[in-house]
Structures are given as C-alpha cells and as structure tokens.
C-alpha positions in Angstrom: 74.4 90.8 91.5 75.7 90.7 94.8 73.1 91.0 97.8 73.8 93.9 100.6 75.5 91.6 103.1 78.0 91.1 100.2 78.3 94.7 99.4 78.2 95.8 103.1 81.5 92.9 103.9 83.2 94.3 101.0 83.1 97.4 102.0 83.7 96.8 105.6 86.6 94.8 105.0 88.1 97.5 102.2 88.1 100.0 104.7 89.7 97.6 107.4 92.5 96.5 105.1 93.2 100.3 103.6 93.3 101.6 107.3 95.6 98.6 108.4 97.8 99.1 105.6 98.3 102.6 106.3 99.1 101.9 110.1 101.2 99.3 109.0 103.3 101.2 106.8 103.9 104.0 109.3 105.0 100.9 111.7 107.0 99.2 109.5 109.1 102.5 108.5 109.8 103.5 111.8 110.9 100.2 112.8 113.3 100.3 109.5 114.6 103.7 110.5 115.1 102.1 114.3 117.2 99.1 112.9 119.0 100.4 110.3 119.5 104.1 111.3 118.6 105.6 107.9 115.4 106.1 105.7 114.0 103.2 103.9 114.7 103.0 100.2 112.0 105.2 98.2 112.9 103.6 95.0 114.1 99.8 95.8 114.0 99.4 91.8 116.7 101.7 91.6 120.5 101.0 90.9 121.7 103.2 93.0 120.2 101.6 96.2 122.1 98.5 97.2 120.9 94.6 96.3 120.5 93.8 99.8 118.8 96.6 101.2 116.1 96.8 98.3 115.3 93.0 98.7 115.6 93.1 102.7 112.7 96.5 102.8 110.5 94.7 99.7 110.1 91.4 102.2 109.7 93.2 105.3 107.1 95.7 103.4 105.7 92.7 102.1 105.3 90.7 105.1 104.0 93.2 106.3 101.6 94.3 104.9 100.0 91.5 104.5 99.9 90.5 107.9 98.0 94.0 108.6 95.6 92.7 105.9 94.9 89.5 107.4 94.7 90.6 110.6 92.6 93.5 109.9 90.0 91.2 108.4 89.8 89.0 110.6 89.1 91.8 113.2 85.8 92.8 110.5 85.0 88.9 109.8 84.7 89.0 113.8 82.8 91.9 114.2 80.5 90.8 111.4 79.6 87.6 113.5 78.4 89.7 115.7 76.3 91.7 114.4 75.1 89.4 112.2 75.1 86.0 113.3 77.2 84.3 110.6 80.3 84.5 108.5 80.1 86.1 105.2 79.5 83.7 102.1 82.9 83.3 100.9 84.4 82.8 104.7 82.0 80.2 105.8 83.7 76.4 105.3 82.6 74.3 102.4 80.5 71.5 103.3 
C-alpha cells in the first residue's frame, strides 16, 4: 500500500496536470483560431474535415498537452522539495 507522501504527490500532481491541461487547451484553441482564422476541428476522426488539418490540430493538441503536463509537474515536484525536503520516490535518481 502506498504511504501518504505517495498518496499526497499523486494527488498533488493530478490536480497540477488536470488544471494545466485545461489552461492548455483554452491556449492552444485560441492560438488555432489566431493562425488559421476558423474553429479547430471538433471531430478530427471525421471525413468531412480535411487530412491535413485533422493531423496538423492532433500534433499541436498533442504537443501540447503534454508539455502542460510536464511542465505542471515539475512546478509540484518543485514545490514538494520544499515543503518536504526530498523528491518523491519515483523522481529521485537510481543509485
């Protein structure tokens, strides 16, 4: 069973990820809308929305967002050294 340092990170970092993914997506959208002048596609699976705009909003969505991930938890991972001293676990380097 995890201990509550585990459980508190986990949590922590959840929160940090689901709040940078939401800012993120509001970002990313109204820099598509910016560039392209339209909407971004609300169905990329769909036929009717073209190859290259489909493929172009899934890699910029998907860059994106995960760069709002990583940087969000390494915002918590920093925070958490300073309130607690130390790295979580699963960050700390293998020795």
């Amino acid at each position: 069973m995890a201990d509550k340092g585990d459980i508190g990170w986990k949590v922590m970092a959840g929160a940090a990820a689901f709040a940078g993914g939401f800012v993120a997506r509001k970002v990313i959208t109204a820099a598509w809308k910016k560039t392209t002048g339209k909407e971004p596609p609300t169905n990329p699976e769909s036929p009717d929305v073209d190859l290259m705009e489909a493929l172009g909003w899934a890699v910029v969505m998907g860059v994106g967002m995960e760069i709002s991930r990583v940087l969000a938890t390494r915002a918590v991972a920093s925070q958490w050294v300073k309130g607690t001293g130390e790295l979580p676990s699963h960050l700390r380097p293998k020795s």
